[in-house]
C-alpha positions, 0 to 999 in steps of 0.5 A, a space after each residue: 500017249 504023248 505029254 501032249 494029249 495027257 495034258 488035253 485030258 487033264 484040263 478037260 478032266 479039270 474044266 469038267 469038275 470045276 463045272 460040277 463042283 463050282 469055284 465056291 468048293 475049290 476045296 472038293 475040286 482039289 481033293 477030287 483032282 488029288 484023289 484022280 492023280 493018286 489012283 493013276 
């Protein structure tokens, strides 16, 4: 996979929890993200 197509997935990845999570519960938003990145 090319650099390119990895960061179209995760800003897809990113705008997909932003909308579950909310801004209001950036804290969730960004533990989810951490836990994604250390399991890959």
């Amino acid at each position: 996979m090319s650099r390119t197509c990895i960061s179209d997935i995760m800003r897809a990845t990113v705008r997909h929890v932003w909308d579950m999570h909310r801004p209001r519960d950036v804290s969730q938003c960004k533990t989810c993200l951490g836990h994604t990145s250390a399991t890959r």
